[in-house]
LUMVEXTI-823529 format. One record per residue (C-alpha): x, y negated, z; residue in one letter. Coordinates in nm, 4 decimals. Layout:
N
+----------+----------+----------+------+
|        u |        v |        w | timi |
+----------+----------+----------+------+
|        X |        Y |        Z |    a |
...
+----------+----------+----------+------+
END
This chain:
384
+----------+----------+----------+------+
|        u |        v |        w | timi |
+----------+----------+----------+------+
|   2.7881 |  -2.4386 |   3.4688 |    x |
|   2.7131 |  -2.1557 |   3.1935 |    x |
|   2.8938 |  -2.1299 |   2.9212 |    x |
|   2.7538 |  -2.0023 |   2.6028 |    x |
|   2.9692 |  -1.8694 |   2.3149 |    x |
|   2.8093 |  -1.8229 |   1.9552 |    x |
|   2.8604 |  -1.4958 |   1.8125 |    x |
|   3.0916 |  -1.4379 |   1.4843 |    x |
|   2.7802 |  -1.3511 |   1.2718 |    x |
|   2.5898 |  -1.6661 |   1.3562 |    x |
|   2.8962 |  -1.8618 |   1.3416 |    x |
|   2.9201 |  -1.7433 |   0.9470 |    x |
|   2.6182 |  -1.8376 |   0.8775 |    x |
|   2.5917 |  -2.1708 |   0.9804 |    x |
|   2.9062 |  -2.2709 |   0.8733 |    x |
|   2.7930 |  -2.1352 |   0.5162 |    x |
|   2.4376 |  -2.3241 |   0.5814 |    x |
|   2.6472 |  -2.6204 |   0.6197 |    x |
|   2.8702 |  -2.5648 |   0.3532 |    x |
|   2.5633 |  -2.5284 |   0.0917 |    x |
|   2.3642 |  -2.7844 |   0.1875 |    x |
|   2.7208 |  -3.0620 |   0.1652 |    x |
|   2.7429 |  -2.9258 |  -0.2159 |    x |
|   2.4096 |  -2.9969 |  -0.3123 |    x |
|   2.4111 |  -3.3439 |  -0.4097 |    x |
|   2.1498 |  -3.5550 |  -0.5664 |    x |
|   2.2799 |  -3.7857 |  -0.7903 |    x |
|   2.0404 |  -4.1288 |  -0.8974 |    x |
|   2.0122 |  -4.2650 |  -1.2705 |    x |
|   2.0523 |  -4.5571 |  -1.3013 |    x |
|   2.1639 |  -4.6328 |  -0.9556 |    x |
|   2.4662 |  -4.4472 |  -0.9483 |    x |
|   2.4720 |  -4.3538 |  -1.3171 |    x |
|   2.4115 |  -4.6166 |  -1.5737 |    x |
|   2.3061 |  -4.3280 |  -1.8126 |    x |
|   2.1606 |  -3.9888 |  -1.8212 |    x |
|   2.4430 |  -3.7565 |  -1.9447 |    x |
|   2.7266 |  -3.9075 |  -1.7149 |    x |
|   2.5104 |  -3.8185 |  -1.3922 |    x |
|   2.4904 |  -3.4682 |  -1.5209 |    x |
|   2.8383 |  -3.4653 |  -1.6381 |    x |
|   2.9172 |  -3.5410 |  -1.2572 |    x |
|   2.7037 |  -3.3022 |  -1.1151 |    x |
|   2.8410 |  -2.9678 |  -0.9602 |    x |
|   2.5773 |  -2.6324 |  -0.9850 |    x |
|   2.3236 |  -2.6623 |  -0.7483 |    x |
|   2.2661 |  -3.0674 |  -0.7635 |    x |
|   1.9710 |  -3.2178 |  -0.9030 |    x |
|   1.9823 |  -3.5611 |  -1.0917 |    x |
|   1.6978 |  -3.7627 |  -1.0160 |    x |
|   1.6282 |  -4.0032 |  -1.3032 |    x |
|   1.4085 |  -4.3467 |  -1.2048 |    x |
|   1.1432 |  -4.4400 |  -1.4567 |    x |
|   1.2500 |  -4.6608 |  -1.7758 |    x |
|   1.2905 |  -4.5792 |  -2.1495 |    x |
|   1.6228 |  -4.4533 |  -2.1877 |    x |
|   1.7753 |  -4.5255 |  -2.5186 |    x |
|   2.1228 |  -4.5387 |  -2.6745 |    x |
|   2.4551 |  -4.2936 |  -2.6517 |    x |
|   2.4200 |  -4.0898 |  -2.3036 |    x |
|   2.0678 |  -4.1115 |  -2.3211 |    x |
|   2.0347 |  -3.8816 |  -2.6017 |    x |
|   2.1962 |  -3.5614 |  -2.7605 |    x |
|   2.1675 |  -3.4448 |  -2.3603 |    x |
|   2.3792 |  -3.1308 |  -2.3117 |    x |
|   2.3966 |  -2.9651 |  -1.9158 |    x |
|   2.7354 |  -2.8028 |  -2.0336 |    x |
|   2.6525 |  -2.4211 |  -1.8776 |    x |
|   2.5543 |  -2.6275 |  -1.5699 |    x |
|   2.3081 |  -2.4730 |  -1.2968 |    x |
|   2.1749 |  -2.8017 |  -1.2257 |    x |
|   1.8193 |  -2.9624 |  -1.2066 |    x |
|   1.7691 |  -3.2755 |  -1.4144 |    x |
|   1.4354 |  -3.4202 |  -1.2798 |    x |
|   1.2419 |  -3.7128 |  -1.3500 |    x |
|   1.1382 |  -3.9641 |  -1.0317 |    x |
|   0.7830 |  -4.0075 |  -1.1047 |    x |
|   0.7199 |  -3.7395 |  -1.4225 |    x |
|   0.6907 |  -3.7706 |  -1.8138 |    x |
|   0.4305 |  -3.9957 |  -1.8874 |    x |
|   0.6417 |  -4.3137 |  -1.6851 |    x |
|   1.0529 |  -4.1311 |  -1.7529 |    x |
|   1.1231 |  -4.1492 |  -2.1232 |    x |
|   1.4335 |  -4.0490 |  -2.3611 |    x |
|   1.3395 |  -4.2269 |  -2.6454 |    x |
|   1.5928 |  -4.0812 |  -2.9326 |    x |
|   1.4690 |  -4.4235 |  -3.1454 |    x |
|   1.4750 |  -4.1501 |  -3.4932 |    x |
|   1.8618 |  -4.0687 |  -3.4369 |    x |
|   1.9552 |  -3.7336 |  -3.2861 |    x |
|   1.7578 |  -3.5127 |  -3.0936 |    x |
|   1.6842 |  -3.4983 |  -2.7082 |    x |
|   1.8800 |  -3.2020 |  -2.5399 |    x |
|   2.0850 |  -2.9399 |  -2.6817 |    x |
|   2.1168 |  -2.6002 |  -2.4797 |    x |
|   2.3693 |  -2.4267 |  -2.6506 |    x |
|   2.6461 |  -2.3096 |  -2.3551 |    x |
|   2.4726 |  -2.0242 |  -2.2098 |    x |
|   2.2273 |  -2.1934 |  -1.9443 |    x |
|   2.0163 |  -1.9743 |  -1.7506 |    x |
|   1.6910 |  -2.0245 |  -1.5399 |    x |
|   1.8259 |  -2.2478 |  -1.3188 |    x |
|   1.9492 |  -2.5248 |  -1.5687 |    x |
|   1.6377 |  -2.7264 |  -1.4981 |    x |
|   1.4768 |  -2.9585 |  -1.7264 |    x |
|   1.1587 |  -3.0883 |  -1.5245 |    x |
|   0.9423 |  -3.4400 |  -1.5613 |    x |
|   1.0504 |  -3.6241 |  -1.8918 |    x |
|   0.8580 |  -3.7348 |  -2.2339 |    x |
|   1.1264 |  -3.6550 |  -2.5403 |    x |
|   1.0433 |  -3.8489 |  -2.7884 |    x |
|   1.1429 |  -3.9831 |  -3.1736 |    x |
|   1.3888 |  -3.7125 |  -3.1890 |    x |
|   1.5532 |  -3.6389 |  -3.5614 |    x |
|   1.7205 |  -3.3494 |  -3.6184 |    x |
|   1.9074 |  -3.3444 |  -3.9966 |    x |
|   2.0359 |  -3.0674 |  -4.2061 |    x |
|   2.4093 |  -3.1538 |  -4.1358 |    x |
|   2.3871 |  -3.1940 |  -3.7607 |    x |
|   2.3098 |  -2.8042 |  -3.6251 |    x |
|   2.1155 |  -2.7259 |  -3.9283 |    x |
|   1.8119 |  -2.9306 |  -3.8772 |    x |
|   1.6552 |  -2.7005 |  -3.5821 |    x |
|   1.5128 |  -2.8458 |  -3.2657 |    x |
|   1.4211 |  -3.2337 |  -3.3468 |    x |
|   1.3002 |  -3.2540 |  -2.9282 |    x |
|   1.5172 |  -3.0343 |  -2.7694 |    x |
|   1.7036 |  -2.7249 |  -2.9368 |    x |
|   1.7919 |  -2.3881 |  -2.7219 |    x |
|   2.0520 |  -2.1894 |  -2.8702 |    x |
|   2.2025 |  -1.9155 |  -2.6982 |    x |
|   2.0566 |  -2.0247 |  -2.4013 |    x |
|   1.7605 |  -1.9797 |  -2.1922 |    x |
|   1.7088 |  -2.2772 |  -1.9509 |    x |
|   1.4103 |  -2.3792 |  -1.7941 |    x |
|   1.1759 |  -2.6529 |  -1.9468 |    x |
|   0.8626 |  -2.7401 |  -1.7208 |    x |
|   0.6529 |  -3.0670 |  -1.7041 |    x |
|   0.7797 |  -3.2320 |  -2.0465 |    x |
|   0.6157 |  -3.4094 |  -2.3625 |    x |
|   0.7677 |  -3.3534 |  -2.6556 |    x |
|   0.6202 |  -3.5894 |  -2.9288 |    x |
|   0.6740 |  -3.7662 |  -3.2429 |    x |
|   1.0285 |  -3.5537 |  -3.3242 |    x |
|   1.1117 |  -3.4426 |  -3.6495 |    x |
|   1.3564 |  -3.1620 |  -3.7896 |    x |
|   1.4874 |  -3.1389 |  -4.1364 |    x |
|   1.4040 |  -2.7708 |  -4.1421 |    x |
|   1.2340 |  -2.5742 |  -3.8053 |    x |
|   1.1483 |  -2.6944 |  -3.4932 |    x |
|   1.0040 |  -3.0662 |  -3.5162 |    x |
|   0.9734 |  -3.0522 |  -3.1085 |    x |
|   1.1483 |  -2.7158 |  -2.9764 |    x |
|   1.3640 |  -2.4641 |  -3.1346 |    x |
|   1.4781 |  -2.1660 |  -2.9807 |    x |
|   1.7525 |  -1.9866 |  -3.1797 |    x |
|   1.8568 |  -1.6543 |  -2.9553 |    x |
|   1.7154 |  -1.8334 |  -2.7003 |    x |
|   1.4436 |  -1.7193 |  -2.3953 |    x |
|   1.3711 |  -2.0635 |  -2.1946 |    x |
|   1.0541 |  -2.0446 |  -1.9867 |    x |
|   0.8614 |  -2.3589 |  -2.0942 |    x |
|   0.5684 |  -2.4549 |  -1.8803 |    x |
|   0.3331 |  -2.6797 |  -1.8247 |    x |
|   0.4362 |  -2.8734 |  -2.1354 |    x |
|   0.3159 |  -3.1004 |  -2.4290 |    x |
|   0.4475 |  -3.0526 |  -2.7640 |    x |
|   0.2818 |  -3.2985 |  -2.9794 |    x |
|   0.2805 |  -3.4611 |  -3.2832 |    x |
|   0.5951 |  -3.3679 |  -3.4570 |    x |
|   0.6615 |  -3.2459 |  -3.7987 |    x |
|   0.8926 |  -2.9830 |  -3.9905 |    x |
|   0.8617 |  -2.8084 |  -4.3286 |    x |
|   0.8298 |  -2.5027 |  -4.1280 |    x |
|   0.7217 |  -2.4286 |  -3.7312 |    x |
|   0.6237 |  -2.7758 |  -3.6625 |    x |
|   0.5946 |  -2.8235 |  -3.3070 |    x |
|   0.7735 |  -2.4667 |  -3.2003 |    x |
|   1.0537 |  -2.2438 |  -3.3312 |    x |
|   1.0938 |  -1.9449 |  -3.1815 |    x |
|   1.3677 |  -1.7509 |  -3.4516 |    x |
|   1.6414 |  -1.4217 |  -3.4202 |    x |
|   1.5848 |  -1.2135 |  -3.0914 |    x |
|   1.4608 |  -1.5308 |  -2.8853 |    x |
|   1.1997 |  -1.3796 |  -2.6083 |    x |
|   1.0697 |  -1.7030 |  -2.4363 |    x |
|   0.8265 |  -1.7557 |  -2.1648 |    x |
|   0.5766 |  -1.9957 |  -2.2374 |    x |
|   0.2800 |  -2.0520 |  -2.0296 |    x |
|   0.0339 |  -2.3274 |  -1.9640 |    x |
|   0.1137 |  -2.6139 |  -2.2350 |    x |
|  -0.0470 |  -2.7573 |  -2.5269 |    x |
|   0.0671 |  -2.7599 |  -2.8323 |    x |
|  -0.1341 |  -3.0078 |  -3.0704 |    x |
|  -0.1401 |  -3.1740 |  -3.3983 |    x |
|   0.1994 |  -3.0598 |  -3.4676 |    x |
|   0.2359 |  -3.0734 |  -3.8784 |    x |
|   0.4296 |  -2.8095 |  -4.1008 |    x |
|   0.4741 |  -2.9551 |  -4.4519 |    x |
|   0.6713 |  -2.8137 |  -4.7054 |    x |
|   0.5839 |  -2.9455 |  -5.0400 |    x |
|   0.2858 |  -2.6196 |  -5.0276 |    x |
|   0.5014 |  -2.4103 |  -4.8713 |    x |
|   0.5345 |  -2.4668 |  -4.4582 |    x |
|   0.4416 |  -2.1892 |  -4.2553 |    x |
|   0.3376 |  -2.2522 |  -3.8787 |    x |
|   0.1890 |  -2.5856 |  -3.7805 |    x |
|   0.2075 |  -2.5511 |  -3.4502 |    x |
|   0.3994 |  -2.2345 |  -3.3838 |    x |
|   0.6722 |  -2.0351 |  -3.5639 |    x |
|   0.7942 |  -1.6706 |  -3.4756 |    x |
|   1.0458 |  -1.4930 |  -3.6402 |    x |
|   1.2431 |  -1.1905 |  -3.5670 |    x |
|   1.1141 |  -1.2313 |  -3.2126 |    x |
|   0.8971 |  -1.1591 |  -2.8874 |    x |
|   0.7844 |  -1.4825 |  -2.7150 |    x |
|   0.5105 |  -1.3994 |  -2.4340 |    x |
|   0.2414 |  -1.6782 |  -2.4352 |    x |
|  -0.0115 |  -1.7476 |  -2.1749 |    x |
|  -0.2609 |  -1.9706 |  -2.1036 |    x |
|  -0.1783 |  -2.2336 |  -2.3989 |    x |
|  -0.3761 |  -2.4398 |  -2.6014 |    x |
|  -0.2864 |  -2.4570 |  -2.9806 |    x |
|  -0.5007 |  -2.6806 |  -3.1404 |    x |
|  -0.4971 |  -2.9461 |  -3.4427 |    x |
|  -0.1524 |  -2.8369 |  -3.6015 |    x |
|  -0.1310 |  -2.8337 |  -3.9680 |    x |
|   0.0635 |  -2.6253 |  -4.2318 |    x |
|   0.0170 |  -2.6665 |  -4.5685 |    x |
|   0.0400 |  -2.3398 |  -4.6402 |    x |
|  -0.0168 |  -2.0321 |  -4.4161 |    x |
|  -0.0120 |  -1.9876 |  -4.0064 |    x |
|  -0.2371 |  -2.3328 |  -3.9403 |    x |
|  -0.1842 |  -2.2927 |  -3.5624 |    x |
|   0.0792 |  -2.0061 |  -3.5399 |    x |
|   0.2983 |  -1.8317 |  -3.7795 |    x |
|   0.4117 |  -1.4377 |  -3.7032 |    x |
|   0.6893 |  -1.3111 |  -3.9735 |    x |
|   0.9917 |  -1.0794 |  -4.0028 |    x |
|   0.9538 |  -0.7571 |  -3.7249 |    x |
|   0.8348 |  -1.0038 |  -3.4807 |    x |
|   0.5815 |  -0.9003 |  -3.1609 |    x |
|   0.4694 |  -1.1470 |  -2.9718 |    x |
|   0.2144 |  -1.1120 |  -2.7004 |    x |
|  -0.0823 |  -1.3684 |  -2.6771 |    x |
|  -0.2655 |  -1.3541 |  -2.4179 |    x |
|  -0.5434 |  -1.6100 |  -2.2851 |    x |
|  -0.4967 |  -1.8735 |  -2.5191 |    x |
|  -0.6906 |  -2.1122 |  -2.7477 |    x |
|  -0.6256 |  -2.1208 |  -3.1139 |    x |
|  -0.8531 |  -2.3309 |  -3.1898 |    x |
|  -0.8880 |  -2.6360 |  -3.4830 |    x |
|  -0.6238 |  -2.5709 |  -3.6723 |    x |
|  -0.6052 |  -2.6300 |  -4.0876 |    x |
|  -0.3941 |  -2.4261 |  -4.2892 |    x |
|  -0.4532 |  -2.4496 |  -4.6926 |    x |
|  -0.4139 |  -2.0574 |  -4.8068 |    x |
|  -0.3760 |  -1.8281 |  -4.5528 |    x |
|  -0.4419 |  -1.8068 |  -4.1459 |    x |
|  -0.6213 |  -2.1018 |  -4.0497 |    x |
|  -0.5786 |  -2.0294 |  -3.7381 |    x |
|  -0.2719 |  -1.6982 |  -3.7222 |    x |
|  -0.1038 |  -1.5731 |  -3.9869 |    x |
|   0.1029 |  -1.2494 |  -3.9455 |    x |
|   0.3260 |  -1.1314 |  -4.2045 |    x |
|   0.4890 |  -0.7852 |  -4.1461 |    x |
|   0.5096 |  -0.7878 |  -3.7426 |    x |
|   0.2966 |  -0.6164 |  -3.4900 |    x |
|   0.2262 |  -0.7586 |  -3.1474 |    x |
|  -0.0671 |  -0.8088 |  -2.9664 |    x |
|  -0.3420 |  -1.0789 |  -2.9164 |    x |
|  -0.5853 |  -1.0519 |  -2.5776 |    x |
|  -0.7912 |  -1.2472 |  -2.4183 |    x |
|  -0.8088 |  -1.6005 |  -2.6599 |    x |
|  -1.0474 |  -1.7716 |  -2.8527 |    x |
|  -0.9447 |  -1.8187 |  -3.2005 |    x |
|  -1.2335 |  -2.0838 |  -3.3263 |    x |
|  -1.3150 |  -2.3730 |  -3.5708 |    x |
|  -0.9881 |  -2.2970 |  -3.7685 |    x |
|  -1.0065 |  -2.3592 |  -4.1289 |    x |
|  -0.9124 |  -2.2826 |  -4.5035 |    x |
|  -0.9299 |  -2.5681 |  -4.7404 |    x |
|  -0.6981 |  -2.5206 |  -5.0565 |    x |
|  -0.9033 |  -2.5991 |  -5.3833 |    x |
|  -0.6247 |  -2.4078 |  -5.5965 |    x |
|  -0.5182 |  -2.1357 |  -5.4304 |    x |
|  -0.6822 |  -1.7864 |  -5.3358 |    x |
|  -0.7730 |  -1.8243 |  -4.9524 |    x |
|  -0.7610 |  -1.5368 |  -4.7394 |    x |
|  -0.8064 |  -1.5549 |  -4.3207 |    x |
|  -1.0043 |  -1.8699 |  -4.1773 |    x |
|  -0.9135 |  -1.7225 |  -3.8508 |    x |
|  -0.6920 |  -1.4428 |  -3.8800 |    x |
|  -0.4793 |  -1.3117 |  -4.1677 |    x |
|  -0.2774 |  -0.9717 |  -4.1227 |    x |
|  -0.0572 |  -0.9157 |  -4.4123 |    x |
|   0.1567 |  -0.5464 |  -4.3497 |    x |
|   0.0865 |  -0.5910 |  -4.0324 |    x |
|  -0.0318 |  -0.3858 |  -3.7341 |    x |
|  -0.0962 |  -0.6315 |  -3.4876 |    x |
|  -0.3515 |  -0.5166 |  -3.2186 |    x |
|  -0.6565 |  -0.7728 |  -3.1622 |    x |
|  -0.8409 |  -0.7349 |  -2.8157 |    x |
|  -1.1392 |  -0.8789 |  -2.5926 |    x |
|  -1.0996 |  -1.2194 |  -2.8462 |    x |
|  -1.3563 |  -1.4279 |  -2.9800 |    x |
|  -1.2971 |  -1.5336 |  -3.3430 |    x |
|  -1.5752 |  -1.7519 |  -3.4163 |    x |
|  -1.6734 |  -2.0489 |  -3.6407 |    x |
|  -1.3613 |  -1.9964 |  -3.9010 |    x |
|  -1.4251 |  -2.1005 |  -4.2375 |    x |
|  -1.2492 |  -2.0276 |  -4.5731 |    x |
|  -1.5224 |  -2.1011 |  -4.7675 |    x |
|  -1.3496 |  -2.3766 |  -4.9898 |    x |
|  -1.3533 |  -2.3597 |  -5.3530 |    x |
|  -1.2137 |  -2.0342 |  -5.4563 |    x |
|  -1.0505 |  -1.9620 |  -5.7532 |    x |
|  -1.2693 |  -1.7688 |  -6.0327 |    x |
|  -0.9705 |  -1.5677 |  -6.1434 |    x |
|  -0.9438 |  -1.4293 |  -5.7765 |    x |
|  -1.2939 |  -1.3758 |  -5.7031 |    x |
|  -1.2786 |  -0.9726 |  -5.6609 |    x |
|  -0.9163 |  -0.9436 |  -5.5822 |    x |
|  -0.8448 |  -1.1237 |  -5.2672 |    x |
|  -1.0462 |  -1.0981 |  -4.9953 |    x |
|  -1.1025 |  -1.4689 |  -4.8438 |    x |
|  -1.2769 |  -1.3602 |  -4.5005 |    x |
|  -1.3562 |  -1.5969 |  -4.2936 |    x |
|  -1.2999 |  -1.4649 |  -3.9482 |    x |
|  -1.0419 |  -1.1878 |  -3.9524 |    x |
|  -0.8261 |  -1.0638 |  -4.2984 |    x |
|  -0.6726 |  -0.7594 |  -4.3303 |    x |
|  -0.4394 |  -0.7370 |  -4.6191 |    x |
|  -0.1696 |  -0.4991 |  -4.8208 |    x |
|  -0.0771 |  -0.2430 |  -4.5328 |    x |
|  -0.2365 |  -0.3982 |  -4.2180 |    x |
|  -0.3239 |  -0.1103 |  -4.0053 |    x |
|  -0.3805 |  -0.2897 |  -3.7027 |    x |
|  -0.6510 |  -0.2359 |  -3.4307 |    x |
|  -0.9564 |  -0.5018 |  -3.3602 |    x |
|  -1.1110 |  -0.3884 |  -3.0542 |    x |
|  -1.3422 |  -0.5328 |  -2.8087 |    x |
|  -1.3760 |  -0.8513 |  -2.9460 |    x |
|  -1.6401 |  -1.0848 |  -3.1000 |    x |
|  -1.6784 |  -1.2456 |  -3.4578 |    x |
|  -1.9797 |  -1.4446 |  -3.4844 |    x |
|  -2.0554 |  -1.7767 |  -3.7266 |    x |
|  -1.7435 |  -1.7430 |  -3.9539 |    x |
|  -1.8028 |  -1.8481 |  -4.2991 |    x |
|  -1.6419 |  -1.7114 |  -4.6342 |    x |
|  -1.6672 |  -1.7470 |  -5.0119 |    x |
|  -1.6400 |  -1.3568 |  -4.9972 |    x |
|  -1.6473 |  -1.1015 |  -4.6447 |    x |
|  -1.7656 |  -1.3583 |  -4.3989 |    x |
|  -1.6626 |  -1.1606 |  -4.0954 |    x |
|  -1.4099 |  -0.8839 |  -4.1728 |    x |
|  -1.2615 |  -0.7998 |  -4.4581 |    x |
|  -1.0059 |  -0.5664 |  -4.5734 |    x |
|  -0.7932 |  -0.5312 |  -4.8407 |    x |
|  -0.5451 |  -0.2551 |  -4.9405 |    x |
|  -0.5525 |  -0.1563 |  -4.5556 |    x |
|  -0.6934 |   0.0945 |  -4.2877 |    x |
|  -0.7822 |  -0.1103 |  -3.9996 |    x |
|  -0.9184 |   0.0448 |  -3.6717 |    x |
|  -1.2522 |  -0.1532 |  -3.5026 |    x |
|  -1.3807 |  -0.0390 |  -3.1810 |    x |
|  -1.6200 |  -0.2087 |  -2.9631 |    x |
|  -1.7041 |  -0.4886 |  -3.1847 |    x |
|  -2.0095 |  -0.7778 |  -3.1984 |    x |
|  -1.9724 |  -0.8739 |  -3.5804 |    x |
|  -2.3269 |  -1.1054 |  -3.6034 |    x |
|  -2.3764 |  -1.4260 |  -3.8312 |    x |
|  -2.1281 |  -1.4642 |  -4.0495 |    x |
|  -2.2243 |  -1.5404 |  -4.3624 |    x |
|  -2.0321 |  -1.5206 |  -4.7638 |    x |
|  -2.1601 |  -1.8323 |  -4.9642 |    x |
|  -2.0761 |  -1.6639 |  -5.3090 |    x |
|  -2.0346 |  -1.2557 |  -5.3193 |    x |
|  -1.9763 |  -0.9696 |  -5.0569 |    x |
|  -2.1229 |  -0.9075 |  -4.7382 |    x |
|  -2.1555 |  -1.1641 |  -4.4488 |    x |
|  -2.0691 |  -0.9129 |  -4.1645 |    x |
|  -1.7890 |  -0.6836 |  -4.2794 |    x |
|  -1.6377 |  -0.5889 |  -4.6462 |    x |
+----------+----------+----------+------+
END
């Protein structure tokens, strides 16, 4: 009889294979787990806990944290039938000890999360990433609320990757369904975000989306129905930020003074490829400036977009009339020397400068279609 003997090498690497594939463990919720959080606190890195469908209420159901953990927390049969229901009391998950790509979040609905003022500052009613950049995919995030940013999501220092996710119907005075604040470069691609509200007593900046001091990447996502009640309707740029946009809709967003649909204060960046349509303008008060765009000191660069059907054309202030522009496509305002190239602005309505207009600033347009747009009271339709 022959005798075979395995060599070293392969000998290594099986017994590694084996060792590996003992660690990784799945652990069940609620079979052997009555609760969320003591599965994970029993898992080891590389083990996934697989949570059944139910509402999950109630301590260790909420206020999730994976601990650092490289683990995969996964939902049996996905978000719409697996749901932490934070019943208005504490938020969903808090990232805050320095998870990477593989702490996995994948296949749950968040919802009736409440972040207040005295627990972490109010950021992040859904889920809230600080210092920490896990991985977020296949989630709803809806009906959360934060005292100050971040009704569904905030990301403080933080650069998740969130994909393929809902974030509706939550509220904040600022950045209601997504805070993205202080050197926080997320990944976000392929998610909706939708009829998220910003309302701060006139003052709430970014319905939908809030940027600050930061340089998310965003593909592929729909921002649509948020509400501020101020400036940034569907997404709110400030403070040295520069995001890149790319292939989105912005698209049916209200704002009452300023960026309908994207407001940019003081930030450059760049937004390709998207459709930013059917946003609107309607404070009765206030000077409006921007049904679809408003640049203020700001050198964003706008490219291959459609901005069309944007209207500011609300009631406008007679004491203004001459000293604000109130475009309604694109609004280019105290400094904004950005670029708007290749791109189309047709059917956006205005008070004053229908199309384009530009105020204080030196903007640079290339390769433009500027055709029916149209300014109900003074100032030309097209560009002014």
């Amino acid at each position: 009889m022959r005798k075979y003997i395995m060599h070293p090498f392969w000998l290594i690497l099986f017994s590694v294979f084996q060792t590996s594939t003992c660690l990784a463990a799945t652990i069940r919720v609620p079979t052997d787990y009555a609760t969320i959080q003591a599965a994970i606190d029993s898992a080891t890195a590389g083990d996934t806990v697989l949570v059944g469908s139910g509402t999950y209420t109630g301590e260790g159901n909420k206020n999730l944290t994976f601990s650092g953990k490289a683990i995969t927390v996964r939902s049996e049969n996905g978000y719409e039938s697996t749901i932490i229901d934070c019943q208005n009391s504490g938020r969903g998950l808090f990232f805050r000890s320095g998870e990477k790509s593989d702490s996995v979040l994948d296949g749950f609905t968040v919802l009736n999360g409440n972040a207040v003022y005295s627990l972490n500052y109010g950021y992040g009613g859904g889920i809230y990433c600080l210092n920490s950049s896990p991985t977020i995919t296949n989630c709803r995030i809806a009906q959360c609320n934060a005292d100050q940013f971040g009704g569904g999501i905030a990301c403080i220092n933080a650069s998740p990757t969130i994909s393929d996710c809902i974030v509706e119907n939550n509220t904040a005075p600022n950045s209601g369904g997504l805070h993205i604040r202080q050197d926080s470069s997320p990944l976000i691609q392929s998610c909706t975000i939708s009829s998220n509200s910003a309302l701060n007593g006139d003052d709430g900046t970014g319905g939908g989306i809030g940027i600050y001091s930061s340089s998310p990447q965003v593909y592929y996502t729909k921002v649509t129905h948020n509400e501020s009640d101020r400036s940034g309707g569907g997404i709110s740029i400030q403070s040295n930020s520069a995001p890149l946009i790319d292939n989105c809709a912005i698209e049916n967003n209200t704002s009452k003074v300023t960026g309908g649909g994207v407001q940019v204060n003081d930030s450059s960046g760049k937004l390709t490829n998207s459709s930013i349509s059917s946003n609107i303008l309607n404070d009765q008060v206030r000077a409006a400036s921007g049904g679809g765009i408003c640049l203020v000191n700001s050198q964003t660069i706008i490219s291959s977009c459609t901005i069309s059907l944007n209207d500011s054309s609300s009631t406008f202030p007679v004491p203004y009339v001459g000293q604000v522009t109130n475009s309604g496509g694109i609004s280019f305002r105290d400094g904004s020397n950005g670029r708007l190239q290749n791109s189309t602005i047709s059917y956006n309505v205005a008070q004053e400068r229908g199309g384009v207009g530009s105020w204080n600033s030196a903007p640079t347009l290339s390769n433009c279609l500027i055709e029916h747009n149209r300014a109900v009271v003074q100032g030309a339709g097209g560009v002014g």
